[in-house]
KEBATI-618003 format. One record per residue: x, z, y of N, C-alpha, C in turn. Coordinates in steps of 0.02 Angstrom, whole numbers, plus 32768, in hexadecimal, padded with zeros to 4 digits. Each point is the difference from the previous one (the first is absolute). Last residue first. Layout:
BEGIN
XZYXZYXZY
...
END
This chain:
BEGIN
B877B12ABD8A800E7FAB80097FBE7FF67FB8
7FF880DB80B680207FEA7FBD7FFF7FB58003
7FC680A880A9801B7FAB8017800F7FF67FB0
7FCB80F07FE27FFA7FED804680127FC58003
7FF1809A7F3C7FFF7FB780067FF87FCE8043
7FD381117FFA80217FD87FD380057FAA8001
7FF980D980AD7FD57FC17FFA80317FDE7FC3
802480DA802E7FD1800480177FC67FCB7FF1
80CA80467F467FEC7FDC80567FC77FFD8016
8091802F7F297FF78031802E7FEB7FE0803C
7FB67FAC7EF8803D7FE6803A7FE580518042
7FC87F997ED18002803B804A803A7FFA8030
7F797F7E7F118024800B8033800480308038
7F607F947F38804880457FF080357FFA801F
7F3B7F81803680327FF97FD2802780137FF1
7FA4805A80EA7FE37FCA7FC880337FE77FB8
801980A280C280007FC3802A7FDE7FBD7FAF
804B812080497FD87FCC7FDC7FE97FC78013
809E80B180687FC97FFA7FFA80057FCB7FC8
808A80BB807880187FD27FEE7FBF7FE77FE1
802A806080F4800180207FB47FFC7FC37FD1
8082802180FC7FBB7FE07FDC8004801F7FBF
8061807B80C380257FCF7FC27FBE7FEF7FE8
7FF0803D81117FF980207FB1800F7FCB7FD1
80107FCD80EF7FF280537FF37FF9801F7FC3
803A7F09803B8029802080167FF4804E7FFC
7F6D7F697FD780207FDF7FD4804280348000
7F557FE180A27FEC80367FCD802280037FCE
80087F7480AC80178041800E800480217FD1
801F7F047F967FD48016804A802B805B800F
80787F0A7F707FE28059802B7FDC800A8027
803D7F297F8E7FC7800D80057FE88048801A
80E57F8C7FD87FDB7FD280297FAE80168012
80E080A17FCA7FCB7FDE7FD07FD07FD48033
80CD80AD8009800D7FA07FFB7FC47FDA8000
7FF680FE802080287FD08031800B7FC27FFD
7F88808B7F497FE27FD2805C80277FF98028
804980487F057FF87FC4802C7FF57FE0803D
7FE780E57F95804E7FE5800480077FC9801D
7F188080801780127FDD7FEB80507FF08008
7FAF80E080587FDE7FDB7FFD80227FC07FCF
805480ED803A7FC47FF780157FC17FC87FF8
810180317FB47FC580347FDF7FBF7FFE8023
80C97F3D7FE27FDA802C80417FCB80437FE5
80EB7F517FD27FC8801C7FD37FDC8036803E
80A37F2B8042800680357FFC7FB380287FDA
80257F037FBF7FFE80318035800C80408001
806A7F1B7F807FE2804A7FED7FE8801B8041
80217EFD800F802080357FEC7FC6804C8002
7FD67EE67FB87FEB803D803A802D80347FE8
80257EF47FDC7FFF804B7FE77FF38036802A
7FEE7EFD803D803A803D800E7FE780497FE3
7FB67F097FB97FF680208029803280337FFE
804A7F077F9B7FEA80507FFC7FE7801D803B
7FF77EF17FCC80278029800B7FDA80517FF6
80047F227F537FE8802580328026802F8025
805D7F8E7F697FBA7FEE7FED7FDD7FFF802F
80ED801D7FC07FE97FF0804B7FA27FED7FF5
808780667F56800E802A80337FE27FD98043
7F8D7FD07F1480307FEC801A7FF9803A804F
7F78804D7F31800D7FC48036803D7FF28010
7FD280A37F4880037FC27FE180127FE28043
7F6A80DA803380277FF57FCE80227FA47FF4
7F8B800780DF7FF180227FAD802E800F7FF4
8030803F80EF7FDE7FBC7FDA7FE880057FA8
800F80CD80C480417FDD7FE67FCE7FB67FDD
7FA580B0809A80418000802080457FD97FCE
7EF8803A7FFE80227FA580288056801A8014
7F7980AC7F8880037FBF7FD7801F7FB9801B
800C80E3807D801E7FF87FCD7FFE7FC07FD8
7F53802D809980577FF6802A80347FE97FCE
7F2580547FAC80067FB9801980397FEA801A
7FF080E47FEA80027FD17FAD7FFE7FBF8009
7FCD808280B1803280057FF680327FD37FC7
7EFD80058053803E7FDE8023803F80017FDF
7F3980377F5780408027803E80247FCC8029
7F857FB87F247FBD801F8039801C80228028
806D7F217F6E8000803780177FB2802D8024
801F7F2D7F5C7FD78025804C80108033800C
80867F997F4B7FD77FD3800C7FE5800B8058
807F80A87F84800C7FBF80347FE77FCC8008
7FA180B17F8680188013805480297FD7800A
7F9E7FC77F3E7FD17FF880328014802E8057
80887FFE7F187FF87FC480227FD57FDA803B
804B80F17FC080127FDC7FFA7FEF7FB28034
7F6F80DF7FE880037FBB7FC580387FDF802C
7FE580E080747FCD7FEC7FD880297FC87FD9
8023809580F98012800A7FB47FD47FCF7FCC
8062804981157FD37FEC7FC5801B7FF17FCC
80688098809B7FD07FCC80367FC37FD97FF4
809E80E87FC07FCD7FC87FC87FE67FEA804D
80E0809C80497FB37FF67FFD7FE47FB97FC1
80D3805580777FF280237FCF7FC97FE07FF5
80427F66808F802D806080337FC2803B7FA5
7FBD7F167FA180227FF2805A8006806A8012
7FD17F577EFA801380468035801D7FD18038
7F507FB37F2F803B7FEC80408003803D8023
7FC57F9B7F037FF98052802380267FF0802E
7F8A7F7B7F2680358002803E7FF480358024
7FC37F957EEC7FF180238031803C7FEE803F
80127F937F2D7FB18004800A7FE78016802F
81107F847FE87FD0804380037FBD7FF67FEA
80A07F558039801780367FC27FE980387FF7
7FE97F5280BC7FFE7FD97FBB8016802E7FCA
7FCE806080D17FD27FE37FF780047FD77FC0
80D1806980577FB880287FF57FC57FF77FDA
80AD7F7D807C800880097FB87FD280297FE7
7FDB7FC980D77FDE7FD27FDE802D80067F97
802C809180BD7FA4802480027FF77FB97FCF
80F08087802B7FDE7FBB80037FBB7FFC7FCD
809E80C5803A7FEC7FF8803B7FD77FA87FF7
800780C77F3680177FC7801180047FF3803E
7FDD808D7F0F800180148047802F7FBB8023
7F6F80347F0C80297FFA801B7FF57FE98058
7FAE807A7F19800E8013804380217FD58009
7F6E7FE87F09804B7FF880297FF580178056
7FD1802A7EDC7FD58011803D80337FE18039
80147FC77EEB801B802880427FB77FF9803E
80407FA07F0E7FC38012800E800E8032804A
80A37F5E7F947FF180407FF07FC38026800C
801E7F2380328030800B7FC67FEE80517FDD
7FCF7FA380E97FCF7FFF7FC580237FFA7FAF
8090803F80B77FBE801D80047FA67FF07FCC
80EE7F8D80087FF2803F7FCA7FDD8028801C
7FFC7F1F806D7FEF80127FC2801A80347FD1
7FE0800880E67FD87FE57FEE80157FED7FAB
80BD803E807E7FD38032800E7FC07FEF7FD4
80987F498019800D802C7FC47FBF80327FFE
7FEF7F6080A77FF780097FB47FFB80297FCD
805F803280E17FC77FFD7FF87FCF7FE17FBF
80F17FD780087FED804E800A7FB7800D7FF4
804A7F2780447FF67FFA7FBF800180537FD9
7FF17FB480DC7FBE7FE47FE78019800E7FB0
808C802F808B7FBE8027800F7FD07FF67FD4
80D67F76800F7FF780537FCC7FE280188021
7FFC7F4580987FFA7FF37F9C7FFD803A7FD6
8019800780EB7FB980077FEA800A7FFA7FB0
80C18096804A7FDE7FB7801E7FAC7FF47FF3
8057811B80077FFE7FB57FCA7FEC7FC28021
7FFD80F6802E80367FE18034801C7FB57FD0
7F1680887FD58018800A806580507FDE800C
7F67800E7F2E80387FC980047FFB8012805E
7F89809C7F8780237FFF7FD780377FCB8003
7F6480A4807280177FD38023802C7FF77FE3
7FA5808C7F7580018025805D80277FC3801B
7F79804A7F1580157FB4800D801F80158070
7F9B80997F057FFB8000804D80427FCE801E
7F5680447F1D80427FD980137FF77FEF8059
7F9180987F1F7FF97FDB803680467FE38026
7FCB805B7F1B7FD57FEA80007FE67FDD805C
80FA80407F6A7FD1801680167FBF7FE98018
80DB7FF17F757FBA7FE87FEA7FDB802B8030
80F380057FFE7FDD803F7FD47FAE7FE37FFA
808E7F758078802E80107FC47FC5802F7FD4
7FE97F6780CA7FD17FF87FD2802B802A7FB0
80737FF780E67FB5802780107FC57FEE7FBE
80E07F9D8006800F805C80037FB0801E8004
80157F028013800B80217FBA7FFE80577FF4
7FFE7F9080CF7FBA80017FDA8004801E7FC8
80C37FED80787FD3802580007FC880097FE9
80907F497FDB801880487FD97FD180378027
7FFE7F39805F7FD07FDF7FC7800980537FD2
80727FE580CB7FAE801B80047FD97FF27FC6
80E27FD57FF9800B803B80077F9A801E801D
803E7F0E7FDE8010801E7FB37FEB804F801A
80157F7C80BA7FB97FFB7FD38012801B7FC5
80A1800980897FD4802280247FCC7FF77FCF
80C97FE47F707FEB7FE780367FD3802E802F
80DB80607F647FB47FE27FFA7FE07FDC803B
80C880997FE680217FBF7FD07FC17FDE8008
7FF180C0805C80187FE28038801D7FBF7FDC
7FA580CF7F8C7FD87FC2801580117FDF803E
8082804B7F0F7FE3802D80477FD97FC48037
802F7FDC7ECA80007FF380527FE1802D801F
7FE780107F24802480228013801A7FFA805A
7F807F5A7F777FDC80497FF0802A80338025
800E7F097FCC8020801E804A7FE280547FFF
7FEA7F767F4080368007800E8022800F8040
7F097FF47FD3802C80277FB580397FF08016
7F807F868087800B80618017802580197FD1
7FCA7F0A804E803F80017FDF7FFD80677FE9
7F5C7FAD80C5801E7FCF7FD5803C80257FDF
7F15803A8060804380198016802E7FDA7FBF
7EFE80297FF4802D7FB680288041800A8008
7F59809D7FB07FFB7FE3804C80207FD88029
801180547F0F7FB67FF180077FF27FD3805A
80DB80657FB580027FB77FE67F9D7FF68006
803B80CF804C80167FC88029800A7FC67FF8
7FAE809E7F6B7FDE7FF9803C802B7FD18032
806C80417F337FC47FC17FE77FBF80058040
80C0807F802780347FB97FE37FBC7FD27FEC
7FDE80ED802180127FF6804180087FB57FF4
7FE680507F467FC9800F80157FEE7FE1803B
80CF804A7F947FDF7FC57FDB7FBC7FF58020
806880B4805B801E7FC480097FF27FDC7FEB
7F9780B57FB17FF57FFF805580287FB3800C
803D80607F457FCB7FE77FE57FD27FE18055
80D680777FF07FFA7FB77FE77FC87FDD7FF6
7FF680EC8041802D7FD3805080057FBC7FD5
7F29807F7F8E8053800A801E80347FC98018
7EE7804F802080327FD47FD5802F8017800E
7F37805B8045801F80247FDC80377FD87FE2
7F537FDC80B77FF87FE07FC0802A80057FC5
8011804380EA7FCF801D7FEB7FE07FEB7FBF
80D37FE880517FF9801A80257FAF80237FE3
80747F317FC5802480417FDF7FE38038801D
7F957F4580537FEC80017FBF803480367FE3
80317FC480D17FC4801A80077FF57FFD7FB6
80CA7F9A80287FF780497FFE7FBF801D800B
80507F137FDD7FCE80307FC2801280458019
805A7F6380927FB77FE380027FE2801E7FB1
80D48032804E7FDB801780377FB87FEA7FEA
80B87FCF7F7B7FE480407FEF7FC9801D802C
804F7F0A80207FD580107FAC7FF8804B8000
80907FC880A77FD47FE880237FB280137FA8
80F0809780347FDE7FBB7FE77FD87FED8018
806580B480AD7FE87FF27FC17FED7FC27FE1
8055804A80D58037801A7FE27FCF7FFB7FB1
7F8E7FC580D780477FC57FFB803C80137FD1
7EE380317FFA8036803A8013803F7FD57FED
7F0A7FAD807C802E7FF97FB5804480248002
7F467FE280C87FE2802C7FA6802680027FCF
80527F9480DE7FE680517FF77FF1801D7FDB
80177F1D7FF480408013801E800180627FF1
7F4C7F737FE0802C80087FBF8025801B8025
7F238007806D804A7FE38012803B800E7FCB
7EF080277FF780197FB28037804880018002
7F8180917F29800A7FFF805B80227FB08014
7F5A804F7F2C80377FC57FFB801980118059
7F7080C77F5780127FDE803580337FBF7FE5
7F4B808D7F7B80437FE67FF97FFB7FF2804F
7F6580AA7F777FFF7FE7804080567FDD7FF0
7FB480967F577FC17FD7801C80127FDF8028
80CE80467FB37FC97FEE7FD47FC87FF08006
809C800C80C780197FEC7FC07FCE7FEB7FC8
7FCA80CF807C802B7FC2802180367FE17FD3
7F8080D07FCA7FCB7FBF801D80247FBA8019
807280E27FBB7FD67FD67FBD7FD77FBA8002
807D807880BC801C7FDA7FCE7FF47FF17FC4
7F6E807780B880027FC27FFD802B7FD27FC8
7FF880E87FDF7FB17FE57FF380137FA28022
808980948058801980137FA97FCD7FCA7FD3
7FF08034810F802F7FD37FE180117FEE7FB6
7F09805F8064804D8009801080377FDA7FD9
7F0F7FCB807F800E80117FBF805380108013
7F687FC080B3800680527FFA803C80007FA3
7F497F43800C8022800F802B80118042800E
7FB37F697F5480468005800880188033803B
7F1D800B7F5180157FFF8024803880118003
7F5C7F8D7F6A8040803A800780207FE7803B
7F7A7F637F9B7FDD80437FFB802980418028
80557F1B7FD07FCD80267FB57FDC803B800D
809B7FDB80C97FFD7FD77FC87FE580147FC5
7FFA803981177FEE80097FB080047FC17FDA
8007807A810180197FC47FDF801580037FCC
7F98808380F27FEB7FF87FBF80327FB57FE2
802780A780F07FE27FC37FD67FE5800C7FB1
80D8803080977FBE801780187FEB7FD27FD6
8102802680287FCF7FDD7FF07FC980217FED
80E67FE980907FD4803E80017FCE7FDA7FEB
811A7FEA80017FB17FD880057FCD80297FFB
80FF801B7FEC7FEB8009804D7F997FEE7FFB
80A27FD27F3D7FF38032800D7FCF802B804B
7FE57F157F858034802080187FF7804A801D
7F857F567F437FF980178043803D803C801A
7FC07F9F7F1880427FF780247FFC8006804B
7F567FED7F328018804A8023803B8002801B
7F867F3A7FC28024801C7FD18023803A800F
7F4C7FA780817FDE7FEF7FB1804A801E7FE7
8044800580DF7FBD80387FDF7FF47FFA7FB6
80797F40806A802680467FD67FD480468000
7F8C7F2F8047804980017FB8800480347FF3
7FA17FFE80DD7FE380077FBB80037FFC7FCD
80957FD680AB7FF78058800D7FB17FF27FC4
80517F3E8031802F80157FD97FE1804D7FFC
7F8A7F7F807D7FFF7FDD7FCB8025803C7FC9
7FC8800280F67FEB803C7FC780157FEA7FD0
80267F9080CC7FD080007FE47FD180307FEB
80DF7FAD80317FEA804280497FB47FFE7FE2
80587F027FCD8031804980057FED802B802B
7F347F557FB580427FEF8018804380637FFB
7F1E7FBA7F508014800B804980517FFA8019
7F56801B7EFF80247FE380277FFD80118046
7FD580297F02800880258028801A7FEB8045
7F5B7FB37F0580558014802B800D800F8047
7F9380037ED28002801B804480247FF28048
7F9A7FF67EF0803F7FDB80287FE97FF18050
7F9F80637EE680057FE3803780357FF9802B
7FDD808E7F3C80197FA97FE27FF47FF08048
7FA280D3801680217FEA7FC6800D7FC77FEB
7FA2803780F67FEB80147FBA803D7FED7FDB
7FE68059810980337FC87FC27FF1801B7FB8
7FB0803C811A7FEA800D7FBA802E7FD07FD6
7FF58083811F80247FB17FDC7FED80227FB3
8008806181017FD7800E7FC97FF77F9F7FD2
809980B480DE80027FC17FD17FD2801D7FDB
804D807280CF7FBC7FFF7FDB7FF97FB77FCD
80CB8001808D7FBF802A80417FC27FDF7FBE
81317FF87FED7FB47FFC7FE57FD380228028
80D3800D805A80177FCF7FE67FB17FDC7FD3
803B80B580E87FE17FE47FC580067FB37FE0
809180EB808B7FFE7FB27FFA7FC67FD87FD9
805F80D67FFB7FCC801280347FEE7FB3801B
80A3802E7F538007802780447FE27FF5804C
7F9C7F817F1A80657FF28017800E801F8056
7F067FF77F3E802C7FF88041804C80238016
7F0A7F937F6F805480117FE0800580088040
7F1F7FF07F6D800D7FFB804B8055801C7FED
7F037FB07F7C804C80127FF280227FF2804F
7F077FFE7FAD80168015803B805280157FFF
7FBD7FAE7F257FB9800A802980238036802C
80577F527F278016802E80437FB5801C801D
80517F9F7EF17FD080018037802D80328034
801B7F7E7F0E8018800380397FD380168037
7FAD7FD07F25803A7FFC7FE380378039803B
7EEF80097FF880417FD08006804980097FE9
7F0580527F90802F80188033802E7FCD8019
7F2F7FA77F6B802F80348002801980138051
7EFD7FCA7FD0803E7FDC800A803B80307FF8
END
């Protein structure tokens, strides 16, 4: 079998003595689609920006985390700007932040292609003008020059994507791409995502706190609780049956996709527990903690069907 595209094995991040990752081990083949979910305080993001070497200075990363083989971690800065961008595109969660309020909106979204794809500043713009007209952004050839406060919230996340598919890179890291979009331009973002992911033959990360978008746009799932893989496997069969209390918490905490708001009422979202280096993050909330639950982090096991959940008792009361 080849190499993965994406691999971690015991990737650990910690923020002045703070741990943000405790031993992530996660695989993403080539063309596949990955996603990353848990409520805020997770890890979600602090794994983003690892995959794109944007871990903040203060961060102390341990671990193994290779793309093609090659190892990212320890790599030095010179080496990542070949990597970022061209192998690895990011789309971040907040235009506000990612988009520089003193440049075209068309030059921002071909500067990764001038950058490592040798074009020049016009040729970068023409470029910038037929990615954002690819992603919907209405009217671009003549707003090409627009600063992006002339643009909508959805136009300006629709222009990120664009920035992150400039130089053709082969993975696409998706970081909570409609976090401040109604449902309607969620659903229609999330499209997009999905089809120039298969448009392009892309590998996709994307990072989410909602376990049921997940499920309709992914093959794989990866639930973080206080750093930690709670479980991991197929998508559609971890919400189907969760095998983690936790994950379970999560699934009843919103209605399908499509329902109506009064469909049903919501369980109360389990908040983040304080991360315990001794034993399960959860057993404080968890309807099924025993003692033992509390003295050591469960390891992460095999639970059948190319699934793995961290729990003592997997599928405990499952439905």
């Amino acid at each position: 079998m080849s190499a993965p595209l994406l691999e971690a094995r015991g990737l650990a991040i910690e923020h002045r003595g703070a741990p943000a990752l405790r031993g992530i081990d996660l695989a993403l083949d080539d063309g596949g689609a990955l996603a990353i979910v848990g409520e805020s305080g997770a890890g979600k993001t602090s794994l983003a920006l690892a995959i794109m070497g944007l871990s903040p200075a203060s961060a102390v990363v341990s671990g193994s985390l290779r793309l093609r083989g090659r190892e990212l971690v320890g790599l030095p800065e010179r080496d990542w700007l070949a990597i970022r961008g061209a192998e690895v595109g990011m789309a971040f969660q907040e235009p506000q932040a990612a988009l520089d309020p003193l440049m075209g909106l068309a030059d921002q979204a071909g500067e990764a292609a001038r950058v490592h794809r040798g074009l020049s500043r016009r040729a970068a713009r023409a470029l910038g003008v037929a990615l954002l007209e690819d992603c919907g952004v209405r009217d671009a050839k003549s707003r090409a020059r627009d600063l992006p406060h002339r643009f909508s919230g959805g136009e300006k996340q629709r222009a990120l994507i664009a920035m992150a598919l400039a130089a053709e890179p082969t993975l696409l890291v998706a970081d909570e791409p409609t976090s401040a979009l109604d449902a309607r331009l969620r659903l229609r973002i999330l499209d997009l995502v999905d089809e120039q992911r298969h448009r392009r033959g892309l590998a996709l990360l994307l990072v989410t706190h909602d376990l049921a978008i997940a499920a309709r746009r992914v093959e794989r799932v990866a639930v973080l609780l206080a750093g930690l893989v709670v479980e991991e496997g197929p998508a559609a069969a971890t919400l189907a049956a969760p095998a983690h209390p936790y994950v379970r918490a999560l699934a009843a905490a919103r209605p399908p996709l499509g329902a109506p708001r009064d469909a049903r009422p919501l369980a109360p979202a389990p908040a983040t527990p304080r991360a315990s280096a001794l034993g399960c993050p959860f057993a404080p909330r968890c309807p099924f903690a025993e003692a033992r639950c509390a003295a050591a982090v469960p390891p992460l096991v095999d639970v059948g069907e190319g699934r793995r959940a961290r729990c003592l008792k997997p599928f405990a009361a499952a439905p």
